[in-house]
C-alpha positions, 0 to 999 in steps of 0.5 A: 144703939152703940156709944163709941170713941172713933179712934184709940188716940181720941180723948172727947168729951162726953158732949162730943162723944160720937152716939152711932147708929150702927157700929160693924167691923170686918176683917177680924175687926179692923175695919170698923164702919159706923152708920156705912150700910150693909154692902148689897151682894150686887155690888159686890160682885158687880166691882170684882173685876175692877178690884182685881187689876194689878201693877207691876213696877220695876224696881232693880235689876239683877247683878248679871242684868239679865233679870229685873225684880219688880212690885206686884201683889198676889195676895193683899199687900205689894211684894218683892217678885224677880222676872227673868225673860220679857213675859216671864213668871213673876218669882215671889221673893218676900211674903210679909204681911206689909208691902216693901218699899225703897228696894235696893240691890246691893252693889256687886250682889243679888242681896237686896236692902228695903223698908218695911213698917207695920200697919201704915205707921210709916215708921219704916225698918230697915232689912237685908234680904237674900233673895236666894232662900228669902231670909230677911235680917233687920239693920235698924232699931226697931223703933225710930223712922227710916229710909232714903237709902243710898249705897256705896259704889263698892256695896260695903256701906249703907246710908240712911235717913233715920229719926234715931237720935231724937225721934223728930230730926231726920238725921244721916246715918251710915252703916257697914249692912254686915255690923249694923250695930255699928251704925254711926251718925254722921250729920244731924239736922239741927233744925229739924227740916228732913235731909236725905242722902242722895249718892256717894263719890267713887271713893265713898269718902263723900255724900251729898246730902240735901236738906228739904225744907219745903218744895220751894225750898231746898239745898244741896250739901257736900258731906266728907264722911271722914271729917264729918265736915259738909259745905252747901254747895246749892240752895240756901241763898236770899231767894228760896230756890228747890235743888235736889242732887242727881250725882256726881259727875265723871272724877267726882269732878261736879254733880248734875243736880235738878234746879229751878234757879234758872227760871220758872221750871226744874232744869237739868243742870252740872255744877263744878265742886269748887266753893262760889261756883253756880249751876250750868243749865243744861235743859233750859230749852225746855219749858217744864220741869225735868222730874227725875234722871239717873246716871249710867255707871261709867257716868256718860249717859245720863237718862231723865223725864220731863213732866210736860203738861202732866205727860212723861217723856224720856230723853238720853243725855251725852254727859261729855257734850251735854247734848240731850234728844228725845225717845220717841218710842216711849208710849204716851203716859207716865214714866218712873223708876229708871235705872241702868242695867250693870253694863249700861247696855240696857235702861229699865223702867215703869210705864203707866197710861189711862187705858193700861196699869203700870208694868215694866219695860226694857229700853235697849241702848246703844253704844253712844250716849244718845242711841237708844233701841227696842223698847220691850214690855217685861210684865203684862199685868192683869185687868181682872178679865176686864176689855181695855177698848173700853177704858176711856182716855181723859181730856185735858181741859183749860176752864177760867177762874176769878182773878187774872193773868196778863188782863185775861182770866187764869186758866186752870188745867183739868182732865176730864173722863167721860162716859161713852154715850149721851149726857148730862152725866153725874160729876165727880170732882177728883181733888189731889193731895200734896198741896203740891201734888199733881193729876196727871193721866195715869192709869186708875181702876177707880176712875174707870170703875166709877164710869162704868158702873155709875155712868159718871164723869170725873174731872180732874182739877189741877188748882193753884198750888199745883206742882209742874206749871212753875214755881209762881203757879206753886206759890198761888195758895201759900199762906194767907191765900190758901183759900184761893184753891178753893175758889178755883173749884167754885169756878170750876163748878161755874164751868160744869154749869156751861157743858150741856154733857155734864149735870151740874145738879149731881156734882160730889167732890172727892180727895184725899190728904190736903185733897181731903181738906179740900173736899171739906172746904169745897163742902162748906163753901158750895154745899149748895152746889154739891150731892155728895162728898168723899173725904180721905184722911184729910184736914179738918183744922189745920191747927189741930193738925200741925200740932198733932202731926208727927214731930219728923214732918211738922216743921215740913208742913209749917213752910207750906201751910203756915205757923200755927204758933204765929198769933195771926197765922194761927188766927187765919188757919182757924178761920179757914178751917172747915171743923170752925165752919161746919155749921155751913156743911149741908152736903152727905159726907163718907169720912175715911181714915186710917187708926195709925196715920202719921201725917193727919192723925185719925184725931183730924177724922174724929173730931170733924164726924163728931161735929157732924154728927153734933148738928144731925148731919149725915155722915158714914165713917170708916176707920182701918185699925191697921192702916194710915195715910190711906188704905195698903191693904186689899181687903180695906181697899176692896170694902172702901170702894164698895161703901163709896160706890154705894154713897154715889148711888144713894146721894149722887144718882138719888138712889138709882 
């Protein structure tokens, strides 16, 4: 037997001190499992195929528009890849050990801008790379956090979020890429809430910025890079409302910015510049929310998704008329990514659906705003070998819970993924993170791994506090009532009681991040009603988590959770927590975590194993010394799925 602190950053007495039964590690020790079995070689092999499906994102265009670079992974982590011809190779550009994020083509260029950070810390870098020889040059410090990048039109300045100055504010930054010695700060965040830069005028004299303080909350800012001088052009007023800037319009006259002023749901709007003007909606026919958009170059198209009831559809808009239309050509799922070719003549972007992983694609465009072409696949991503007939397409389900809407029950939106053949089938809960995240019918190799291979179905619940059903939806489970999540799948454990295909006896609840708090909570309300639980990264005691949360994001977190240094918050976020209810936990739980986490500190994992532990509760853990929020890296991906099918076999199908 072994004694062992789970995890370098806890301090726990010796009364708390974790007693393992069995300690191994794997690969070159960083994969440490304690009281995980051996994984049998069958199932092993058994899920190879599935761990090996692939995705292939779009993520800029090449300055002469003839070539795409996209994310891929050949090795263990995603990498930078250019493709130049529909169904082309996919030419490796970058070979780090860490996957790449926010990639930028550089005005005028083929030279590339990205982030990179070691070992899930999230405390990004920020580089140059030429993709001709593959060199990469660091800009920033080499300490603080970065991102948010933002070029200028001309490709000569480059602007940033950065925690630079104080290692807590996310501040703006600007640099010329070619001296970045010289970076300069141009606006600070006096009150700690992240701000981010979003586009540059035609100039470069200005930049709007916004500043996120919640996302029911933010503001839209207009920063003179000369005079360092910003005025608030949205948001900030009396009643929250959530406005991100998309740009600035044609002669830097207005900007098309995303607003939900105007009702319930995030709408497309343009906004003159003068001082006192007000947003000018110009989606307000339609009832969902616009997610995303970019604008052409010559600033008379604009192209933007619209998240209805969690499927992606793509419109074109006419910026001079502001007339809009749909593209019906785009396949049921989920789209991102969209970007104009450099002569507009062309949109690129990602597709994603339940039955294939995410690839590029190619829209062609016409002449006139509005006209569109050929949509043309770039990429086909491999799916380890596996048939795709036999993927299965999700449901979406409405099912009751306690409390009213208009004097009838509210109904709670939830995908639903069954198993071809007869039931009852085992159940697993699929809970998000966020809060204020959303399930949506994307492509996931898990959820098709676990109906294949455990004969299990999986719901996928959308609880209050959800994002994209409106902002009163949003706002269900902020502060005092953010147990009402919770009771939302109490009920809908009522209603997997009422289908005769699912087994309501085999029930597991899995999340990660606040969907792991969930998971936790759902364990120490309904134990009596769960076989197994999956906790990813999550919550265990919201105190303790705001407290030790890293300094960038606290403030952040206070706005959706509540102020754990308000005496009577404090006293309610205690009371919910699921650490100061464990003794109520009956159910075998797989705790999950990563060593350098910045959002929920691996502390947050330690102590509620601890606990488990303490009352002779079973418990696997496992903690990657070189991950954090969440699992990057293959081989910590491939071992981690492995222990959790195993955990459904022993405590979900009683062994089988």
């Amino acid at each position: 037997m072994t004694y062992r602190l789970l995890g370098s950053l806890a301090l726990l007495s010796f009364s708390a001190t974790v007693f393992a039964q069995e300690l191994r590690t794997a690969n070159n020790g960083n994969l440490v499992m304690e009281d995980v079995p051996v994984i049998p070689a069958d199932v092993v092999s058994d899920l190879n195929r599935f761990q090996n499906v692939r995705s292939a994102s779009f993520l800029d265009w090449s300055a002469d528009g003839n070539s795409i670079f996209i994310s891929t992974r050949f090795a263990d982590v995603n990498q930078l890849h250019r493709v130049d011809r529909p169904g082309g190779a996919r030419h490796q550009l970058t070979f780090f050990d860490e996957p790449l994020t926010g990639v930028l083509r550089r005005p005028g260029s083929n030279t590339l801008s990205f982030q990179r950070d070691a070992g899930g810390s999230e405390f990004a870098q920020l580089f140059l790379l030429n993709p001709a020889d593959g060199t990469a040059t660091m800009l920033s410090d080499g300490e603080s956090r970065n991102g948010a990048t933002v070029w200028n039109r001309q490709g000569t300045q480059l602007s940033y979020q950065s925690t630079r100055r104080n290692g807590a504010s996310n501040d703006i930054w600007v640099m010329n890429p070619d001296e970045p010695d010289g970076a300069r700060l141009v606006l600070e965040s006096q009150d700690g809430s992240w701000w981010g830069p979003a586009e540059y005028s035609a100039a470069g004299s200005k930049l709007l910025a916004y500043n996120y303080v919640s996302i029911a909350d933010s503001r839209i800012h207009l920063l003179d890079l000369d005079t360092g001088e910003h005025v608030r052009l949205a948001g900030g007023g009396e009643q929250a409302t959530s406005n991100y800037p998309l740009a600035f319009s044609e002669n830097d006259e207005g900007i098309w910015l995303i607003t939900d002023s105007g009702g319930e749901f995030d709408q497309l709007a343009w906004q003159a510049l003068q001082p006192g003007s007000q947003p000018e909606l110009v989606t307000a026919d339609i009832p969902w929310n616009v997610d995303a958009g970019a604008i052409s170059h010559d600033r008379k198209r604009i192209a933007f998704l619209v998240n209805e009831d969690g499927r992606s559809a793509l419109y074109l808009l006419d910026t001079k008329s502001r007339k809009y239309r749909r593209v019906d050509s785009l396949p049921t799922g989920q789209a991102y990514g969209l970007e104009f070719s450099p002569d507009d003549r062309k949109l690129g972007l990602t597709l994603n659906s339940p039955l294939s992983p995410a690839d590029s694609y190619v829209l062609e465009l016409g002449q006139r705003p509005l006209q569109s072409g050929a949509l043309t696949r770039w990429t086909f991503s491999e799916v380890g070998g596996l048939d795709t007939t036999q993927f299965v397409t999700p449901e979406l389900v409405h099912y009751p819970t306690f409390d009213q809407v208009d004097g009838k029950p509210r109904q709670i939106p939830a995908w639903v993924y069954k198993p071809r053949g007869p039931g009852p089938f085992p159940v697993v809960i699929s809970i998000h993170g966020g809060p204020e995240g959303q399930s949506r019918p994307y492509f996931s190799s898990t959820y098709q791994m676990w109906l294949a291979k455990l004969g299990v179905a999986v719901v996928v619940p959308n609880v209050r506090g959800s994002a994209g059903y409106g902002k009163s939806y949003l706002a269900l489970d902020n502060g005092f009532k953010r147990e009402d999540s919770v009771r939302d799948i109490g009920a809908l454990l009522d209603w997997v009681a009422e289908q005769d295909d699912l087994n309501a006896d085999k029930v597991a609840v899995y999340g990660g991040s606040y969907g792991g708090y969930m998971v936790l909570a759902s364990a120490v309300h309904y134990s009596d009603r769960l076989a197994a639980a999956v906790d990813v990264v999550g919550i265990s005691n919201f105190v303790t988590f705001l407290e030790n949360t890293q300094d960038y994001r606290r403030d952040l977190r206070r706005a959706e959770y509540g102020d754990e240094r308000d005496p009577a918050m404090r006293a309610h976020l205690q009371k919910i927590s699921p650490l100061n209810n464990v003794s109520r936990i009956k159910v075998p739980m797989l705790v999950v975590q990563g060593e350098n986490d910045p959002r929920v500190p691996v502390t947050e994992a330690v102590q509620m194993v601890a606990a488990l532990r303490a009352q002779s509760s079973p418990v696997w853990y496992m903690n990657a010394l070189n991950e954090g929020h969440g699992y990057r890296k293959k081989e910590n991906r491939d071992i981690y799925q492995q222990a959790m099918v195993l955990f459904f076999r022993q405590h979900l199908l009683d062994g089988n």
